[in-house]
Gaussian input, Z-matrix of N, CA and C with variables (Angstrom, degrees):
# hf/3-21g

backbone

0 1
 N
 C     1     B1
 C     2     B2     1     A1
 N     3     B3     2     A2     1     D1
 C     4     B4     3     A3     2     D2
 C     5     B5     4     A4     3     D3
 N     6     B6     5     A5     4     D4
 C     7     B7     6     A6     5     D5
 C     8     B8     7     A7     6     D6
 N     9     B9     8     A8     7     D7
 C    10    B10     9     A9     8     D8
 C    11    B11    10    A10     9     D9
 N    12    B12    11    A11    10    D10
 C    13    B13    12    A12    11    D11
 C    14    B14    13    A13    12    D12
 N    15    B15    14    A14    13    D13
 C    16    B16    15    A15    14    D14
 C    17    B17    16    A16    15    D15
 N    18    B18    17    A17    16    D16
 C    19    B19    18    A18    17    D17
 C    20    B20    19    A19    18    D18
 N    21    B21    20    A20    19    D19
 C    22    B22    21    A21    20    D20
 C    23    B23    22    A22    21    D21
 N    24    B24    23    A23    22    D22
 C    25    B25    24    A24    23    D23
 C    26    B26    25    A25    24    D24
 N    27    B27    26    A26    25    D25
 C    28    B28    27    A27    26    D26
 C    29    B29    28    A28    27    D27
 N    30    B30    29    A29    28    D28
 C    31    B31    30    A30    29    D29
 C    32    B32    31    A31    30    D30
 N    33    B33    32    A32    31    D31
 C    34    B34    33    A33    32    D32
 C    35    B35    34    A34    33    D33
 N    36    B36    35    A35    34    D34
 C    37    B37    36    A36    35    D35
 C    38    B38    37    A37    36    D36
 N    39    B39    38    A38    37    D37
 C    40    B40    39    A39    38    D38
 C    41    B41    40    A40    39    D39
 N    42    B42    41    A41    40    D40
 C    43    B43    42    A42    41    D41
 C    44    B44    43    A43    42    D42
 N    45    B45    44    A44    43    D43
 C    46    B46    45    A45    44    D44
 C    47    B47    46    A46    45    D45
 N    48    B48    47    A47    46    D46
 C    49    B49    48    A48    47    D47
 C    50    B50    49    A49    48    D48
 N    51    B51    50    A50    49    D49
 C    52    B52    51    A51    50    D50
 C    53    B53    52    A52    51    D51
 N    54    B54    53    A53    52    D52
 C    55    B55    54    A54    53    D53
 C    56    B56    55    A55    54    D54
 N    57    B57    56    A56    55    D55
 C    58    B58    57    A57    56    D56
 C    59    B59    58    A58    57    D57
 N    60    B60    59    A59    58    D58
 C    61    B61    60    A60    59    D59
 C    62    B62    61    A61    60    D60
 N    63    B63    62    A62    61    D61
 C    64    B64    63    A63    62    D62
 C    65    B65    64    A64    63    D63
 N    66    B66    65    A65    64    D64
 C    67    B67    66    A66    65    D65
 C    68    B68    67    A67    66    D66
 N    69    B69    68    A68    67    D67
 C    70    B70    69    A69    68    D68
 C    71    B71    70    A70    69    D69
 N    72    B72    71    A71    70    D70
 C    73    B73    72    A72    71    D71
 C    74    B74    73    A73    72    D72
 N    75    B75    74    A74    73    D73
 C    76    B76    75    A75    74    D74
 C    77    B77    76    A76    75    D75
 N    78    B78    77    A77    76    D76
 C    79    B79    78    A78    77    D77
 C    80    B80    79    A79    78    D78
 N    81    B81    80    A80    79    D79
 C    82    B82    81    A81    80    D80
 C    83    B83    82    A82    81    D81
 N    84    B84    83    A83    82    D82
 C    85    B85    84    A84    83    D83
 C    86    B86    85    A85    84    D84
 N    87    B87    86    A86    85    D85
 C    88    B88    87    A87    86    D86
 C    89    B89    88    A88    87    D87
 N    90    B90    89    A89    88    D88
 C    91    B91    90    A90    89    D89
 C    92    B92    91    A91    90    D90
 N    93    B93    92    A92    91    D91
 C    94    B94    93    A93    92    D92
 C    95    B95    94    A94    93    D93
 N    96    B96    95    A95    94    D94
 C    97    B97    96    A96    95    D95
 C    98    B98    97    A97    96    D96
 N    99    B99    98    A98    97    D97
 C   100   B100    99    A99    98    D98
 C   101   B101   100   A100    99    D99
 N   102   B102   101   A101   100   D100
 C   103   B103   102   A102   101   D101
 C   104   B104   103   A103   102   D102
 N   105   B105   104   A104   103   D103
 C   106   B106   105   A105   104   D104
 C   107   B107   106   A106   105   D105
 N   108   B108   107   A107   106   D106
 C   109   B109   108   A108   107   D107
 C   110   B110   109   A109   108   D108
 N   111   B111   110   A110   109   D109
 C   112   B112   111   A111   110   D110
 C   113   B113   112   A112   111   D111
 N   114   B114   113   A113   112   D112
 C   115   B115   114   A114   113   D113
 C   116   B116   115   A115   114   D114
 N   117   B117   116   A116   115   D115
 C   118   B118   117   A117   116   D116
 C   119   B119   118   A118   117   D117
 N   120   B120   119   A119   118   D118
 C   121   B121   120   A120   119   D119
 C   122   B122   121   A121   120   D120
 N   123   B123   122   A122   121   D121
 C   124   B124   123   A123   122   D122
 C   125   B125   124   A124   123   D123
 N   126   B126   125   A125   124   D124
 C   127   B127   126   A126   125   D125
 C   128   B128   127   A127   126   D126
 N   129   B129   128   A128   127   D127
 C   130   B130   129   A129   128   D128
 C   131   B131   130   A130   129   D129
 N   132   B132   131   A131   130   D130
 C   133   B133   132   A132   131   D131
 C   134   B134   133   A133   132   D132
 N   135   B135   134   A134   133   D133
 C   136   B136   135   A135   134   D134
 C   137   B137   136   A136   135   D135
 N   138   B138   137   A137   136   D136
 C   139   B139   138   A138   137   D137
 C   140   B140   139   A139   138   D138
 N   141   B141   140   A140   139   D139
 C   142   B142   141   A141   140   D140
 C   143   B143   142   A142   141   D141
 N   144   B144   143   A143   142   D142
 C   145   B145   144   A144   143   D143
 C   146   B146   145   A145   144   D144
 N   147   B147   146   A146   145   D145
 C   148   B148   147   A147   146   D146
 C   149   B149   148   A148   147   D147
 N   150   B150   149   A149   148   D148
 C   151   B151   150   A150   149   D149
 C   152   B152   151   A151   150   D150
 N   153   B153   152   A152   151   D151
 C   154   B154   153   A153   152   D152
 C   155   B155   154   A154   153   D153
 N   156   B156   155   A155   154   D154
 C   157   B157   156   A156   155   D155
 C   158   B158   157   A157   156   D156
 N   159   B159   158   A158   157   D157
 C   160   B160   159   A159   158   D158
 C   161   B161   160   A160   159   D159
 N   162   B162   161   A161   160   D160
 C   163   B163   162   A162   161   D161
 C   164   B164   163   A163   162   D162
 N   165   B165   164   A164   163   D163
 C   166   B166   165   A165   164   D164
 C   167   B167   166   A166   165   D165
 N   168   B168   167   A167   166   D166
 C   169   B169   168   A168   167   D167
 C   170   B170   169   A169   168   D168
 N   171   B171   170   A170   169   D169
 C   172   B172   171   A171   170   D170
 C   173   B173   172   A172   171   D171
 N   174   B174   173   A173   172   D172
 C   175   B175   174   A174   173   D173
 C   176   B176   175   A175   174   D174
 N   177   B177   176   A176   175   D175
 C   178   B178   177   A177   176   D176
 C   179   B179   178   A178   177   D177
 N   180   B180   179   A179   178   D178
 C   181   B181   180   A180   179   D179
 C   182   B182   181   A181   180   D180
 N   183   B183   182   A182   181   D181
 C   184   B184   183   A183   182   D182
 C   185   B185   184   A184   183   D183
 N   186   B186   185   A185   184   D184
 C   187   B187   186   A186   185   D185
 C   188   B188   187   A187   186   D186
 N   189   B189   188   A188   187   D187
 C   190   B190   189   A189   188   D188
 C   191   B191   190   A190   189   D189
 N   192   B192   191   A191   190   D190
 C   193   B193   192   A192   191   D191
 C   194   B194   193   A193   192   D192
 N   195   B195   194   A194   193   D193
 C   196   B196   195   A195   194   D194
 C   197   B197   196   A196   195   D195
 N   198   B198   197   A197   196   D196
 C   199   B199   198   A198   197   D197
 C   200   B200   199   A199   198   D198
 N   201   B201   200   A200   199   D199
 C   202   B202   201   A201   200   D200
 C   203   B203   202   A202   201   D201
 N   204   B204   203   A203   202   D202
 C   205   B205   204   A204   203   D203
 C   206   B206   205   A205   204   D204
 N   207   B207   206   A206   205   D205
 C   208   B208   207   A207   206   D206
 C   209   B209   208   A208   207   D207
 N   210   B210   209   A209   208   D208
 C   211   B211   210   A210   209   D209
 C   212   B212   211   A211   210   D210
 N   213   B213   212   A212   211   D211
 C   214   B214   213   A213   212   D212
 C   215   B215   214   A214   213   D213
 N   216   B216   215   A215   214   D214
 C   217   B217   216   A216   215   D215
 C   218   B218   217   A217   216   D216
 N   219   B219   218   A218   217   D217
 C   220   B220   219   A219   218   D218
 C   221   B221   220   A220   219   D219
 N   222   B222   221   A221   220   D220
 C   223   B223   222   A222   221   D221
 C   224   B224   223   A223   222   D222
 N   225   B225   224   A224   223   D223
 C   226   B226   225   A225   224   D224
 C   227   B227   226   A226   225   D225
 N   228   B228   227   A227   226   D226
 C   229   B229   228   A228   227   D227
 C   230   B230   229   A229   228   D228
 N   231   B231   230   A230   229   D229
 C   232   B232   231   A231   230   D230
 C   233   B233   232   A232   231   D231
 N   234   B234   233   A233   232   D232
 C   235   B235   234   A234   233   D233
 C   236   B236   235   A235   234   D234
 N   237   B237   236   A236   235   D235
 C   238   B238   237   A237   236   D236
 C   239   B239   238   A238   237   D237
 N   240   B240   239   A239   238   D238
 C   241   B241   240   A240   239   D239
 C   242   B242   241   A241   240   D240
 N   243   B243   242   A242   241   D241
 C   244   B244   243   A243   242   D242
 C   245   B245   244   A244   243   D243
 N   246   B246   245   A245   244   D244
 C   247   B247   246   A246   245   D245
 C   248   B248   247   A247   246   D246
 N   249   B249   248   A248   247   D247
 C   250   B250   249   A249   248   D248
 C   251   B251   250   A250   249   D249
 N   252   B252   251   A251   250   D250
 C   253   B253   252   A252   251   D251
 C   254   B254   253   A253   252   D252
 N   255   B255   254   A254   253   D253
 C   256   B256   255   A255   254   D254
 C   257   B257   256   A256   255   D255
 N   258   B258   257   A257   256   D256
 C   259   B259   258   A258   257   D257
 C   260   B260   259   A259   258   D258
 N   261   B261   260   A260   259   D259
 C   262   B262   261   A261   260   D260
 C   263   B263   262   A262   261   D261
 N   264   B264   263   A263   262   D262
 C   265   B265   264   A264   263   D263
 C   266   B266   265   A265   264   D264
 N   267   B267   266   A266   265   D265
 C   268   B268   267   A267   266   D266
 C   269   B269   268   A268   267   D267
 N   270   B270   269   A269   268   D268
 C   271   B271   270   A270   269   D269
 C   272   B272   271   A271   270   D270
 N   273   B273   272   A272   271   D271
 C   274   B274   273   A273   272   D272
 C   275   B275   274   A274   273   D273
 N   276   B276   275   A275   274   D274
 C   277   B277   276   A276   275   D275
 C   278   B278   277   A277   276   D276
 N   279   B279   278   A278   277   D277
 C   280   B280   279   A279   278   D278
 C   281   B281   280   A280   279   D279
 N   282   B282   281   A281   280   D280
 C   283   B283   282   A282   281   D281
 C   284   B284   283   A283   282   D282
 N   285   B285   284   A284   283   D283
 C   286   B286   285   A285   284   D284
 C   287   B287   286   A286   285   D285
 N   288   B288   287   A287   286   D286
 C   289   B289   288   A288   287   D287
 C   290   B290   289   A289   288   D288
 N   291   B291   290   A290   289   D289
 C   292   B292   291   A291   290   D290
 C   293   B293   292   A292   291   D291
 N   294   B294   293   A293   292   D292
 C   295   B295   294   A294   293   D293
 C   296   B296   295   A295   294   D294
 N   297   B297   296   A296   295   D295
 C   298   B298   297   A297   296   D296
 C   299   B299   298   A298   297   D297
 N   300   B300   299   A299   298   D298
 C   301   B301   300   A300   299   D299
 C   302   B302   301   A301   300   D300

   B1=1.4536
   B2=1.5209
   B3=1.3207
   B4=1.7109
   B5=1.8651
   B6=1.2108
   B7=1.5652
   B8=1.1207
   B9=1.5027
   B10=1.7057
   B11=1.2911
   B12=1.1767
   B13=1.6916
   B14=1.4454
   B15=0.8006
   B16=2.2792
   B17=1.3939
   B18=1.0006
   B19=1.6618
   B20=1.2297
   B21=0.9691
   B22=1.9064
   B23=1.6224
   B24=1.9820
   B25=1.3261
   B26=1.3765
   B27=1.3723
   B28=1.9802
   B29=0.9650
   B30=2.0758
   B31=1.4537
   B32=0.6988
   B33=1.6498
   B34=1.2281
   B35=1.3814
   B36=1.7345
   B37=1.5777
   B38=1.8427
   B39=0.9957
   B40=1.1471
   B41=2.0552
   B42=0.7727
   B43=1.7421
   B44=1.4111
   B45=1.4012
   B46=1.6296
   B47=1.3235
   B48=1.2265
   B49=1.7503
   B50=1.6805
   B51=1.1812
   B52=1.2997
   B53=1.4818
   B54=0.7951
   B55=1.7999
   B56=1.4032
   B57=1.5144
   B58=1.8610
   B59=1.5661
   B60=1.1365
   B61=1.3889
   B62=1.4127
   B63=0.9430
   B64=1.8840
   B65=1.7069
   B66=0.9154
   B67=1.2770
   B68=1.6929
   B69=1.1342
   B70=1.7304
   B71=1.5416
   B72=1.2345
   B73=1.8151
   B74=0.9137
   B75=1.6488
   B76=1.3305
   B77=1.8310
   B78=1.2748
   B79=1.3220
   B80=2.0788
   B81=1.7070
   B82=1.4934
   B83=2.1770
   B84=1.3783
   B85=1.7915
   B86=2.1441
   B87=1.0336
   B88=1.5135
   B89=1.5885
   B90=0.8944
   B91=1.6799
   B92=1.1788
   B93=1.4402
   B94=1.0177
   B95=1.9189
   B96=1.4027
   B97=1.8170
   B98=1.2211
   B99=1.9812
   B100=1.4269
   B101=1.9211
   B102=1.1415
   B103=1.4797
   B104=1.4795
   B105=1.4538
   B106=1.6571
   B107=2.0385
   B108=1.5117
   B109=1.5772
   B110=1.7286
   B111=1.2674
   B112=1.7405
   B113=1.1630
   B114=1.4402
   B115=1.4162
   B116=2.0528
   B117=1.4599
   B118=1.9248
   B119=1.6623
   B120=0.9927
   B121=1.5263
   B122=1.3219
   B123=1.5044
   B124=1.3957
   B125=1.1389
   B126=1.2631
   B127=1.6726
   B128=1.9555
   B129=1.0144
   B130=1.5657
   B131=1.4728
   B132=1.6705
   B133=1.2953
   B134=1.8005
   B135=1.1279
   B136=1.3607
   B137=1.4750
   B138=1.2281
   B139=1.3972
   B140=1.9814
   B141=1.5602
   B142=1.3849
   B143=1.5897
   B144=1.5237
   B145=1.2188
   B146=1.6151
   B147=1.5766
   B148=1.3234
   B149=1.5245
   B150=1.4559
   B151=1.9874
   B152=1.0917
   B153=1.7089
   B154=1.1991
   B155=2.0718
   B156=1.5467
   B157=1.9752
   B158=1.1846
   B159=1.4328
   B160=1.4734
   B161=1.2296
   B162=1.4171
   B163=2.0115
   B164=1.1086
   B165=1.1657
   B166=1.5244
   B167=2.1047
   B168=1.2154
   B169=1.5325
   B170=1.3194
   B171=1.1441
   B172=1.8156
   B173=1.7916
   B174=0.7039
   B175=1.4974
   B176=1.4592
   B177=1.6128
   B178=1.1896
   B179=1.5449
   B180=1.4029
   B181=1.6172
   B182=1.0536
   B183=1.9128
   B184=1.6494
   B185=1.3944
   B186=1.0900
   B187=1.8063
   B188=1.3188
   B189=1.4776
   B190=1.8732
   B191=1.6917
   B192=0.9060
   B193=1.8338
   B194=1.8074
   B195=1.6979
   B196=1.1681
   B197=1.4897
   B198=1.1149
   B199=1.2174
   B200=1.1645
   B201=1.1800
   B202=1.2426
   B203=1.6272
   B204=1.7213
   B205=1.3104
   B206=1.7189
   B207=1.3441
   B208=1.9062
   B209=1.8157
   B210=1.1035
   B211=1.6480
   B212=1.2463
   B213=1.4820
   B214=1.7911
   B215=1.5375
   B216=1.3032
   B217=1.0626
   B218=2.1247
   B219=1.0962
   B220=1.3255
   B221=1.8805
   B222=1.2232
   B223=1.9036
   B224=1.3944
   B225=1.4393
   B226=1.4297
   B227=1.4756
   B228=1.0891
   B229=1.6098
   B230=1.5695
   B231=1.3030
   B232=1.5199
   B233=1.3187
   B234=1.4846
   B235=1.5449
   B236=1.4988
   B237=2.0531
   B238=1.4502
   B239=1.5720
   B240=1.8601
   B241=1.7734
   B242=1.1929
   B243=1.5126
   B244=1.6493
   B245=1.1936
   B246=1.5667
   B247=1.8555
   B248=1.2286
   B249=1.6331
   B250=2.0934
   B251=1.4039
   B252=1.8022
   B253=1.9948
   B254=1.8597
   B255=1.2849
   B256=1.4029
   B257=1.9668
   B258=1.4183
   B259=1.4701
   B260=1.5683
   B261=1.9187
   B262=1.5842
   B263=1.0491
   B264=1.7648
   B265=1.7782
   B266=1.7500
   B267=1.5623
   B268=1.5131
   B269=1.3810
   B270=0.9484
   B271=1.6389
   B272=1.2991
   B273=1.2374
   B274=1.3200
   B275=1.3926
   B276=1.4808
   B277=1.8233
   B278=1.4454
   B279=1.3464
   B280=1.5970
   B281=1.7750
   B282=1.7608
   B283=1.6855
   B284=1.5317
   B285=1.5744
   B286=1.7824
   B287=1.3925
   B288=1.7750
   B289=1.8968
   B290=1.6387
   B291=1.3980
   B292=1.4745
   B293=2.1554
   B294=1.7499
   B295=1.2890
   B296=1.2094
   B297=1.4457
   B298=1.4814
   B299=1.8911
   B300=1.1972
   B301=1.4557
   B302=1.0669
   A1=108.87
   A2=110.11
   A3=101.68
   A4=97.79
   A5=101.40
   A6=103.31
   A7=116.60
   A8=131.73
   A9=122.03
   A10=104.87
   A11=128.82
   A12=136.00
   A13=90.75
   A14=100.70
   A15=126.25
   A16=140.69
   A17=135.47
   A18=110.61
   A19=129.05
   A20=103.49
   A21=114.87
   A22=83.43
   A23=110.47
   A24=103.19
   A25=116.05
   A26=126.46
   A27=126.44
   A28=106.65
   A29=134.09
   A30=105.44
   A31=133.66
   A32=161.08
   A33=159.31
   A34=115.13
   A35=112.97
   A36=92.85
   A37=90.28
   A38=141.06
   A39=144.22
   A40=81.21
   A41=120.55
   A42=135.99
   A43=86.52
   A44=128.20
   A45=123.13
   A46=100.44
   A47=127.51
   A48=117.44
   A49=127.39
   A50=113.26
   A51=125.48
   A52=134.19
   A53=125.19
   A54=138.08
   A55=109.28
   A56=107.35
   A57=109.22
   A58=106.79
   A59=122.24
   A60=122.29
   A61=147.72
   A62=159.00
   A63=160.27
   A64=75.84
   A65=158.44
   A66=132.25
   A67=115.29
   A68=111.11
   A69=100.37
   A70=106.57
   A71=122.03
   A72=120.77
   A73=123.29
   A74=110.65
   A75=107.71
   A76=130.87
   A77=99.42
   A78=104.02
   A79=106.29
   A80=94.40
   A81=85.84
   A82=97.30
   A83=114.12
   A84=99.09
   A85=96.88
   A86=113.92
   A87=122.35
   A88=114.79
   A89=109.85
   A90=119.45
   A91=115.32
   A92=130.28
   A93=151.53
   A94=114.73
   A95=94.92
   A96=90.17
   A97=141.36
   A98=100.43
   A99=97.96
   A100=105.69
   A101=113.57
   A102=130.37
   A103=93.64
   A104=116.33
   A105=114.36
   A106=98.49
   A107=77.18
   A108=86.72
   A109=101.99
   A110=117.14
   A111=137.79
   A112=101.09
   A113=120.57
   A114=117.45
   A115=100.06
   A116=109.49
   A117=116.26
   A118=88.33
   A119=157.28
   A120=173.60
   A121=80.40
   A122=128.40
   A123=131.22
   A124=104.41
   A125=112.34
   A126=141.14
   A127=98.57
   A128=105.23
   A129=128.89
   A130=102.05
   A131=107.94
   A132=113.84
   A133=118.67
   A134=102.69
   A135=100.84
   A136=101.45
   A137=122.58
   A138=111.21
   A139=96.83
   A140=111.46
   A141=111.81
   A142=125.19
   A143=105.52
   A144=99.35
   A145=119.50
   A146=104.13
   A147=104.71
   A148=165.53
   A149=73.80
   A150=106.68
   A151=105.23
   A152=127.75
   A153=123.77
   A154=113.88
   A155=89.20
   A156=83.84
   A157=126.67
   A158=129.11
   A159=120.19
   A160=117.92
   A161=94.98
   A162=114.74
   A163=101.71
   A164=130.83
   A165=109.67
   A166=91.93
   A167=114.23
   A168=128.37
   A169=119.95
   A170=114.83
   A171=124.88
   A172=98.56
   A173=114.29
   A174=130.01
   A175=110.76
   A176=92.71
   A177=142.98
   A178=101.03
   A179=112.66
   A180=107.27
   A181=143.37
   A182=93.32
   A183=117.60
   A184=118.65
   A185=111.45
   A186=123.69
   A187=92.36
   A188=113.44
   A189=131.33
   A190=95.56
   A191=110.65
   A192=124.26
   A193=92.12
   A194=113.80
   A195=112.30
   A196=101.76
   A197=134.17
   A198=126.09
   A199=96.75
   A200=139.55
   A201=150.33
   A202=94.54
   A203=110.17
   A204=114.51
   A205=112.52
   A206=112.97
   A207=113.64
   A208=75.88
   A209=140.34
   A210=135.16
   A211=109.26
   A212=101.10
   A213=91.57
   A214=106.21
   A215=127.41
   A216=130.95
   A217=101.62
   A218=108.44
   A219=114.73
   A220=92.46
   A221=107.05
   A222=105.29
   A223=126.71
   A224=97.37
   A225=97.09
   A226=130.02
   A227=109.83
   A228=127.40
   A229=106.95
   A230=127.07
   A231=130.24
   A232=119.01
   A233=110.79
   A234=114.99
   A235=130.34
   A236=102.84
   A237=124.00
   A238=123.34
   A239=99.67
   A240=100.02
   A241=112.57
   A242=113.77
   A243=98.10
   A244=106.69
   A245=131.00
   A246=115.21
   A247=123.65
   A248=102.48
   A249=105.27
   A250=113.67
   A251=119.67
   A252=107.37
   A253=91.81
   A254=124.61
   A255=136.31
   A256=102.77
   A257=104.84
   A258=120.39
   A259=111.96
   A260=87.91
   A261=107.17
   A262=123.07
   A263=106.42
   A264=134.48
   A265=112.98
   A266=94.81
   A267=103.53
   A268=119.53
   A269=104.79
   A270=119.75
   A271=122.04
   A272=126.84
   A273=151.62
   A274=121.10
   A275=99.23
   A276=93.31
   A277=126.96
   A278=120.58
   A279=129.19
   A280=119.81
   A281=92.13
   A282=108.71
   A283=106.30
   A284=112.62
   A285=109.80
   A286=128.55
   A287=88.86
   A288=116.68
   A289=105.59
   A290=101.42
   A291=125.69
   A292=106.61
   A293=83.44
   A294=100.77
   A295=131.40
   A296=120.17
   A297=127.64
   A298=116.85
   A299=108.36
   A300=104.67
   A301=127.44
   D1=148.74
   D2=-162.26
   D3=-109.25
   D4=171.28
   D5=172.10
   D6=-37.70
   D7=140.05
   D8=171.02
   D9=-88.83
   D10=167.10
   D11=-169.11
   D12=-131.73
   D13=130.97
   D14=154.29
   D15=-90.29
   D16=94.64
   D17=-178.49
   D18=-76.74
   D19=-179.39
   D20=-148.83
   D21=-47.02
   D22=-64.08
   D23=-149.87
   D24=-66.18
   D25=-24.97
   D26=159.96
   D27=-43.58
   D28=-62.33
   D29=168.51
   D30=-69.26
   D31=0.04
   D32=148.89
   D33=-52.33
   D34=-34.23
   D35=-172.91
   D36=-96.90
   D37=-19.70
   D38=-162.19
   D39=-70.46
   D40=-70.50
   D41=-178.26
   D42=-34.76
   D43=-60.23
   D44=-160.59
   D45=-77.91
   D46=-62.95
   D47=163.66
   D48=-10.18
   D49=-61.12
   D50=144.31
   D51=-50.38
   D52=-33.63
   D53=-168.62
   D54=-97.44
   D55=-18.61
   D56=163.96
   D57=-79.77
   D58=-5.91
   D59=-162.44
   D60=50.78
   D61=164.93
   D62=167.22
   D63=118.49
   D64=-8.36
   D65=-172.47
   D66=-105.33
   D67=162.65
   D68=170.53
   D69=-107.11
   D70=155.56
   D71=156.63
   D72=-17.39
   D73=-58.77
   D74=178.81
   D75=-76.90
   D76=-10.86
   D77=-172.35
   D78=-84.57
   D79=-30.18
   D80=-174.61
   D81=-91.10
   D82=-7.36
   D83=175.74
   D84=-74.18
   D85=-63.35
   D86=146.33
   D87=0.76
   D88=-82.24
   D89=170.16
   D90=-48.69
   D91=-54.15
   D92=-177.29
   D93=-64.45
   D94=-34.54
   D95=-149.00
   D96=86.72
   D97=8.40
   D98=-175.63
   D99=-95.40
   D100=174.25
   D101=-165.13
   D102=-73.83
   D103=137.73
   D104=175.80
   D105=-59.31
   D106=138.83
   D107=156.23
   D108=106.32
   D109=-39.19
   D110=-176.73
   D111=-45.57
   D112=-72.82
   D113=-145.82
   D114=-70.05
   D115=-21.66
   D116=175.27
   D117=-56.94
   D118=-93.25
   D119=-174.87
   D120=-14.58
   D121=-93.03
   D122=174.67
   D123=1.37
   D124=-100.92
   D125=-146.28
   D126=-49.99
   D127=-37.23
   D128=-168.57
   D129=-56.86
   D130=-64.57
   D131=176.24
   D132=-64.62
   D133=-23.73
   D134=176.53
   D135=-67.16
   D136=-38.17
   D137=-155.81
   D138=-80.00
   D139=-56.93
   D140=174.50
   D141=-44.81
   D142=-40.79
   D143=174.59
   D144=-134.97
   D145=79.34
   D146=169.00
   D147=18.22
   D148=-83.05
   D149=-175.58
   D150=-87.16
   D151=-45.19
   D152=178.26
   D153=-146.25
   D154=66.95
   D155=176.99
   D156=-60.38
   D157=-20.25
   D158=178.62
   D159=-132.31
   D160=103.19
   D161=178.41
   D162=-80.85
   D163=-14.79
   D164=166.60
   D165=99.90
   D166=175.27
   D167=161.33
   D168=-44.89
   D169=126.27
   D170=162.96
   D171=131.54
   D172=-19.70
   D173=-155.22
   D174=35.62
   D175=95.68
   D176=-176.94
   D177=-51.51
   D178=-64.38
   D179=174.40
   D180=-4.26
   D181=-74.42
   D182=171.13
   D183=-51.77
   D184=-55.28
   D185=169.73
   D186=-27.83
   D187=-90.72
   D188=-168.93
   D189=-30.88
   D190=-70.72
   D191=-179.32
   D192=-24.38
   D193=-82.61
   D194=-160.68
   D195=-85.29
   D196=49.28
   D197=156.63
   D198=-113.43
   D199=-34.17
   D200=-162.37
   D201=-63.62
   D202=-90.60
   D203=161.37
   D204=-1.95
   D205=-73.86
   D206=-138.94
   D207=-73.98
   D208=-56.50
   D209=157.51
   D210=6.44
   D211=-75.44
   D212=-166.68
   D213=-87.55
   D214=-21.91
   D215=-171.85
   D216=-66.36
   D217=-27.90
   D218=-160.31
   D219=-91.40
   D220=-43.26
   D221=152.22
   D222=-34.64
   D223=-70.06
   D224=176.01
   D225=-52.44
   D226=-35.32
   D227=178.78
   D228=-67.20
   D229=-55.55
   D230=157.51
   D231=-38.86
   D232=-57.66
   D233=172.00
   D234=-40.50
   D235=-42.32
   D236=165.98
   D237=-70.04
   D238=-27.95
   D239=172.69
   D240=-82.76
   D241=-7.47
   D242=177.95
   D243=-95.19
   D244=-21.31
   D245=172.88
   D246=-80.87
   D247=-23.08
   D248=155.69
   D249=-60.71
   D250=-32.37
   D251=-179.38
   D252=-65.36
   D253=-56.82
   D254=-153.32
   D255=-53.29
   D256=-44.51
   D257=179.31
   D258=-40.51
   D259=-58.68
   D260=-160.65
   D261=-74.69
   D262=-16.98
   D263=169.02
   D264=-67.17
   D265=-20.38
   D266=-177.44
   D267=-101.69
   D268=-18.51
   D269=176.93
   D270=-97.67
   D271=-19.67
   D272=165.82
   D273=-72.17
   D274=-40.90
   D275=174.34
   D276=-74.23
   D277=-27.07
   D278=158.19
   D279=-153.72
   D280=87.19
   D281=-172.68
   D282=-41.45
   D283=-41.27
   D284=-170.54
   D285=-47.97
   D286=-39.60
   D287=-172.09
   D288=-50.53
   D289=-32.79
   D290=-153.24
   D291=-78.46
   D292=-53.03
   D293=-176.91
   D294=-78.69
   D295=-6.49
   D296=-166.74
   D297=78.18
   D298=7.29
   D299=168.51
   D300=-80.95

């Protein structure tokens, strides 16, 4: 039998089940049917990551992380090809001015 999969909204209420309190972990994975130990991982990510704890497979994060990065990184690099066109626009219109001839 292979891993079972959850969606977002099963962990969220499984997380809120818990987060009203009187219950233990084990009593709401128990209730639930989930595998001992799952719903601690759950609750965990809810707390570390807020806004959005479950990306689901691939680890989604890192992606977001380095997309972010190659973003500005891919700015900056534009920013640098446009003062090399502006340079070459300046140097091009009279090489001598440039050279001391």
């Amino acid at each position: 039998m292979g891993k079972r999969k959850y969606d977002v909204e099963f962990k969220q209420e499984a997380v809120r089940l818990y987060a009203e309190g009187g219950r233990t972990l084990r009593s709401v994975e128990q209730s639930l049917g989930i595998t001992r130990g799952v719903l601690k991982g759950w609750v965990s990510a809810s707390q570390d990551q807020p806004e959005k704890p479950f990306v689901g497979s691939g680890n989604h994060r890192n992606r977001d992380d380095e997309l972010v990065m190659l973003r500005k990184e891919n700015e900056r690099l534009q920013r640098e090809r446009d003062i090399l066109k502006k340079a070459v626009a300046i140097f091009s219109t009279d090489p001598n001015k440039y050279l001391g001839s």
